[in-house]
N, C-alpha and C positions, 0 to 999 in steps of 0.2 A: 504494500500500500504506500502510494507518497506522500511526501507530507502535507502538500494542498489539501489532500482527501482527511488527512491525521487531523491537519484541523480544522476541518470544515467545522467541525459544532462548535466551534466557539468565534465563529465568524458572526459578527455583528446585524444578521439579519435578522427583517422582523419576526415577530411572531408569526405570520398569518403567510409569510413567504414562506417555510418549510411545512411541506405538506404534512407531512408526518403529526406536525403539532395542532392540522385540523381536524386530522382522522382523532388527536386525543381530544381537542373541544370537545366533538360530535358523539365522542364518544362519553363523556362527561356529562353531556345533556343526555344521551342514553339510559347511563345509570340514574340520572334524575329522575326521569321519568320510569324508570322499572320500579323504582324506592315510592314514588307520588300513588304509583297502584299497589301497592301493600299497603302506605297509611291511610288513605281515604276508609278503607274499612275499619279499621279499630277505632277513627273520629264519627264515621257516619252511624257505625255498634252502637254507639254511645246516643247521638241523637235518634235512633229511632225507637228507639229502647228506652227514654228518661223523658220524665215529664219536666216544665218548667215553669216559670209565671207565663209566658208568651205563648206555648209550646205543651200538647199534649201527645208521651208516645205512640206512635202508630203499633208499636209490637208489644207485647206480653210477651217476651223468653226470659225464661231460667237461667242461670250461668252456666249451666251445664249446656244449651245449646248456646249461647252467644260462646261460649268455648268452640262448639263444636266448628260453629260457620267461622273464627277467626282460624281455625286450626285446620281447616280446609284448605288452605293455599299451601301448607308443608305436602298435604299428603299428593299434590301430584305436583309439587314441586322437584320431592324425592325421588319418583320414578325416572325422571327424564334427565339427572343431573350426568350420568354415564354416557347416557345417547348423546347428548351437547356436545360433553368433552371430547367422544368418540369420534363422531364426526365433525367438531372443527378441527381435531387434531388431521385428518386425513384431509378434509375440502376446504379448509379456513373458516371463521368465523365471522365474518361482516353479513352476509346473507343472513344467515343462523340470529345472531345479533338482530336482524333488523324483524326476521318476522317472528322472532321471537316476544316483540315489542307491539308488532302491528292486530296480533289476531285477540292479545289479551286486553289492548286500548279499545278494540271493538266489542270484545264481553263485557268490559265495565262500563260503556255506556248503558247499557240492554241491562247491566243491572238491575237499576230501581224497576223494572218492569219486570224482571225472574222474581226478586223478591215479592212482590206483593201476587204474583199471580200462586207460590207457594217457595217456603223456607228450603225447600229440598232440592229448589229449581237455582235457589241462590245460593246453594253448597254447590253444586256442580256445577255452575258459571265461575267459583272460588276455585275450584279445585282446576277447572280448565287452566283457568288465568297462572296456576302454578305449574301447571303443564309447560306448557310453553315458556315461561319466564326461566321454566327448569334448564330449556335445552338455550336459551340465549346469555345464561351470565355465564358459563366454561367457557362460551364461545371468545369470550375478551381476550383470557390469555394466548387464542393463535392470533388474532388480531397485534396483540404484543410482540409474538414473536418473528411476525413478519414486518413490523412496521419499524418497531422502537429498538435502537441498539441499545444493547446491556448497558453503558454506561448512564444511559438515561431510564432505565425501565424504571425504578422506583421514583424518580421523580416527576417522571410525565403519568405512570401508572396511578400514582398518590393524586396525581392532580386530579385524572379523571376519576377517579374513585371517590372525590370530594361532592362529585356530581350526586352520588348517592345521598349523601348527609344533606348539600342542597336539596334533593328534593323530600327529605324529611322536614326538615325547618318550614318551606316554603306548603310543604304537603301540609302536614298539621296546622298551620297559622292559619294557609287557604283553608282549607276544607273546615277547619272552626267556623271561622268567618260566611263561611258560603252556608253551612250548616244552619247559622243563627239565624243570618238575615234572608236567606230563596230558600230555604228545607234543604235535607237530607239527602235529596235525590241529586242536587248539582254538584254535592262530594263525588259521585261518579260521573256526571255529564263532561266536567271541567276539566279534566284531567286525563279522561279517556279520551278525548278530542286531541289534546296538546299531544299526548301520544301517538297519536295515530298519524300528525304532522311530522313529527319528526321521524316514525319510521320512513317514511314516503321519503323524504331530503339523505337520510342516511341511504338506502337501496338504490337512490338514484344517484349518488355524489360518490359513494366511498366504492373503491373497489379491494379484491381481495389480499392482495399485495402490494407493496410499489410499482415491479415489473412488470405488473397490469394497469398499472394507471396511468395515463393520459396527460395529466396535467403538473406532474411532478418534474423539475428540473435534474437536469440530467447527472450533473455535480452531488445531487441531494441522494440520489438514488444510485451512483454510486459507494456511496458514504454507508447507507443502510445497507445495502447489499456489502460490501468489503469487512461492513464491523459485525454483521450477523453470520455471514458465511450460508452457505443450505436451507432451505426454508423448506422445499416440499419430499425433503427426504423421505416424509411419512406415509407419501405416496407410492414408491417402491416399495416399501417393504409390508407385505401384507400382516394382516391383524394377529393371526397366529405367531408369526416372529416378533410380534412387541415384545419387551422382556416384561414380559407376565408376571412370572414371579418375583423376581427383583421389584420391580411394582407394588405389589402385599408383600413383601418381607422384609423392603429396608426399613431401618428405625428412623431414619431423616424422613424420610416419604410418612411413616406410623407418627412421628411427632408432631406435621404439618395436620393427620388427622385428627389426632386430639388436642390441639391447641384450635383448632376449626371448631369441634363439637364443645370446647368447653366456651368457648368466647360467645358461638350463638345461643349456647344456654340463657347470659346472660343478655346477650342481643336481642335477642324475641323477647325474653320477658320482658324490656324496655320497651322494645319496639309496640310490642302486640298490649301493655298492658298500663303504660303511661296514664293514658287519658281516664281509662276505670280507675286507677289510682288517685290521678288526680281529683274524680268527680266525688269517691266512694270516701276516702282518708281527709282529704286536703281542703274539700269541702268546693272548689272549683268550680264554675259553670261551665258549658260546652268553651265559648268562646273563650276566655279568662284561661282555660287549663287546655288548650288547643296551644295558646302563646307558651304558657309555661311551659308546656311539652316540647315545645321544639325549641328555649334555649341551650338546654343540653348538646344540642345537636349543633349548635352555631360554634359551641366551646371544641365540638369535635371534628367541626369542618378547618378550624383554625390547627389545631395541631397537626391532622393531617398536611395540608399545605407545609406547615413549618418541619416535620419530619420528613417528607422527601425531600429538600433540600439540605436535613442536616446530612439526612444516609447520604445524599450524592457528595457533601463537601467533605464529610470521613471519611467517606473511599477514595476520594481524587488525592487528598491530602495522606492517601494511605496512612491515618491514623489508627484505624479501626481495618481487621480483612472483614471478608462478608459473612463469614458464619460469627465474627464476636457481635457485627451490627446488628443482627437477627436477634441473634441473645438479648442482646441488649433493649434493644427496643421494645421488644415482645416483653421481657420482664417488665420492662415499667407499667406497658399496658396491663398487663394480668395484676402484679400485684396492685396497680393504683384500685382495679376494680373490685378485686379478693377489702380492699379495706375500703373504699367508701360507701359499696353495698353491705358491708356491714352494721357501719355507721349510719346508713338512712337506714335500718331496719331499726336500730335501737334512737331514732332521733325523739325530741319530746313536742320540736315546734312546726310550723309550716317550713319556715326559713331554713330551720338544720336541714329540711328532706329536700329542700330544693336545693341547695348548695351541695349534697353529699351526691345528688343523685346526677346532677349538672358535670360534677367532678368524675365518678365513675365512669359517667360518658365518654368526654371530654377525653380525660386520657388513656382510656381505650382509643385513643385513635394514633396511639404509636405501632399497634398492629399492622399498620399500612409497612413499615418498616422492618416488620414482623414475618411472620406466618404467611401473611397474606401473597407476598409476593415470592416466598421461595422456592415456590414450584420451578420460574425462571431461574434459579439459581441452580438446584440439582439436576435439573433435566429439561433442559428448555425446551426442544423438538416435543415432549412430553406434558407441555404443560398445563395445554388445554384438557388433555384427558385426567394428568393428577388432582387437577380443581374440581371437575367432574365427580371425583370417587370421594375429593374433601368434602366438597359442599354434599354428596349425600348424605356423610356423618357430619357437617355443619346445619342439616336441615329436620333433621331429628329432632332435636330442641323444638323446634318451628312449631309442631303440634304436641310434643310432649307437654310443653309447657304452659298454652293455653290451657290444656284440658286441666294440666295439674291445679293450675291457677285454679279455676272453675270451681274442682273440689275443696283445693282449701278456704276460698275465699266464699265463706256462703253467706256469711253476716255483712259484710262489709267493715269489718273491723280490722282496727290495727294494729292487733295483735296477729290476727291469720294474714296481714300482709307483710308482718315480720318475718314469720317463717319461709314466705315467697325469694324475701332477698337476701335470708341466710343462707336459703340452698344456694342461690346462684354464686353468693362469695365464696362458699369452703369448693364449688365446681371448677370455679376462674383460677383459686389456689395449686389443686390438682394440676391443672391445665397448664401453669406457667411454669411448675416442676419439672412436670413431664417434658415438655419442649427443649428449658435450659439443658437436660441431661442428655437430649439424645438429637438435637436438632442441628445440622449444618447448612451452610452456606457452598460447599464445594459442590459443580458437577460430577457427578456418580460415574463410576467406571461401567456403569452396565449402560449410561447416557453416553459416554465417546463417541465420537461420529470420526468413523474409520477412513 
């Protein structure tokens, strides 16, 4: 490689001139909206379901269904999370990615109208929506591995990743607000529409590679090509020759799985169980605990952003190699979260549970630094399909933990919502252990590309 190409990326163009950092935009708005159709259900649960001075609920359910219908979206979320991986690791992931976007922004319009025609029409419109969402989030990391060269993959990957928490913040605050003032129904009209936009722009704009794209400079494109080497090696080598078992049996690949299952432990329960907290404990109105719900999420849209540029300036700076950055990172995330969810379990006022719960969040989002992206690290031709097999035991939690919720929480007291977030800390504890002791940064010798 010469040096013109050695240093292209630190050549002083703009943003919007390297293509590479549109495909992360577009892709940042992606996870926005994959993230805006998860929360609109746990804000919208909430309003159809609670009566208020303005506001009579439409529904009568139990916690045991409003469990059921939130816990809906894990269960076909988890079937599809191997297929995604499987096949963007072989075709790439921008297609995958996009309709995986486009077919669940059109069930959650058609929502309010499953719902009320019958409860069981609105689990299966849920569970669809997880279907599909199953097989479009694997599909980022081939997107990565053909677009973003390793020196940059945590920091353009953090960036788009932020897109998720973006459309938490923005999901909950809108969908409050829409809730309060049009009903229930335009939590799903608003949101399903902006989705459905931006699959259309992604399908049409983004192609599967560099080498297939049109409008990328020729300088730029050999820069990614030179710094990533092979992209569709996965296409020669059929399914059967994957290394399969090396796959289930290393402990770096096994620590990425349990540091996945134990984070969304506490992920969902946040995710999925906020706004009932906040209405049931905290005393909240829809709107009022819609805001409060997504500052959490603003604390952890900011670390993220600020953690992929410290991993990039560690590595450049070779202060840190890649498996201590992992470590490290990831420790901070797990234990911040192992103590503040403890702490709001034992809090006594509004303010301690807002602050401990803000904080748990919040720095959960050195994971980005973490777990999250060291599939690229051990095996990067692989890494769509490793997230695949993570995210199936990162998606367990997804309906474990409604349902568990459900059961324990039947009074609305604060003391059964204690025991909610003492599981989730001594699980994050587990989780940060396990990883520290067996998790690395290096490409795997069964990953070589011979």
């Amino acid at each position: 490689m010469n040096s013109r190409i050695e240093n292209y990326s630190d050549e002083n163009n703009s943003f919007w001139k390297k293509r590479r950092n549109l495909v992360t935009f577009l892709a940042s708005l992606g996870y926005f909206n994959l993230y805006a159709l998860r929360v609109n259900l746990t804000v919208g649960i909430v309003a159809m379901t609670s009566s208020t001075n303005n506001r009579t609920a439409e529904f009568d359910w139990d916690s045991k269904l409003r469990g059921t219908l939130l816990s809906a979206f894990s269960y076909g979320y988890i079937t599809t999370q191997m297929v995604g991986g499987t096949l963007s690791t072989r075709f790439g992931g921008v297609k995958l990615m996009g309709y995986g976007v486009l077919v669940p922004a059109c069930l959650t319009v058609l929502t309010p109208f499953a719902v009320r025609y019958s409860v069981y029409l609105a689990i299966i419109f849920t569970v669809a929506v997880g279907v599909f969402q199953g097989i479009s989030y694997p599909s980022i990391n081939a997107v990565w591995s053909r677009w973003v060269p390793p020196a940059e993959r945590t920091k353009l990957a953090s960036f788009a990743f932020s897109g998720s928490i973006m459309g938490m913040i923005v999901g909950y605050a809108v969908c409050g607000w829409l809730a309060e003032n049009y009903g229930w129904e335009y939590v799903f009209y608003v949101p399903g529409a902006v989705a459905l936009l931006w699959s259309i722009i992604w399908l049409v704009y983004i192609d599967e590679s560099p080498i297939k794209d049109d409008r990328i400079s020729k300088e730029e494109l050999e820069y990614i090509v030179s710094s990533i080497g092979p992209t569709d090696v996965n296409k020669t080598i059929g399914y059967f020759n994957y290394p399969w078992k090396d796959l289930f049996m290393s402990m770096p690949v096994w620590a990425i799985h349990c540091a996945h299952f134990c984070n969304s432990w506490g992920g969902y329960t946040l995710l999925t169980q906020l706004p009932s907290y906040m209405n049931d404990v905290l005393k909240f109105d829809i709107g009022k605990g819609s805001y409060l719900t997504a500052l959490p999420y603003i604390g952890l849209a900011i670390i993220i952003q600020t953690t992929g540029f410290l991993d990039f300036w560690l590595k450049r700076r070779k202060i840190l190699t890649t498996t201590q950055a992992r470590k490290l990172f990831n420790s901070i995330a797990f234990l911040s979260r192992t103590v503040f969810l403890y702490l709001a379990a034992y809090s006594t006022t509004e303010l301690e549970s807002i602050i401990y719960l803000t904080l748990s969040v919040a720095l959960g989002g050195f994971i980005s630094a973490g777990f999250m992206v060291n599939q690229l690290d051990i095996a990067p031709q692989y890494a769509s399909l490793l997230f695949g097999i993570s995210n199936t035991f990162g998606t367990i939690p997804g309906f474990v933990t409604p349902m568990l919720t459900g059961i324990i929480v039947q009074n609305k007291s604060a003391d059964e919502w204690k025991l909610v977030f003492v599981i989730a800390s001594i699980v994050h504890l587990f989780g940060g252990i396990f990883y520290f002791i067996f998790a690395s940064g290096e490409r795997q010798t069964w990953a070589e590309i011979s």
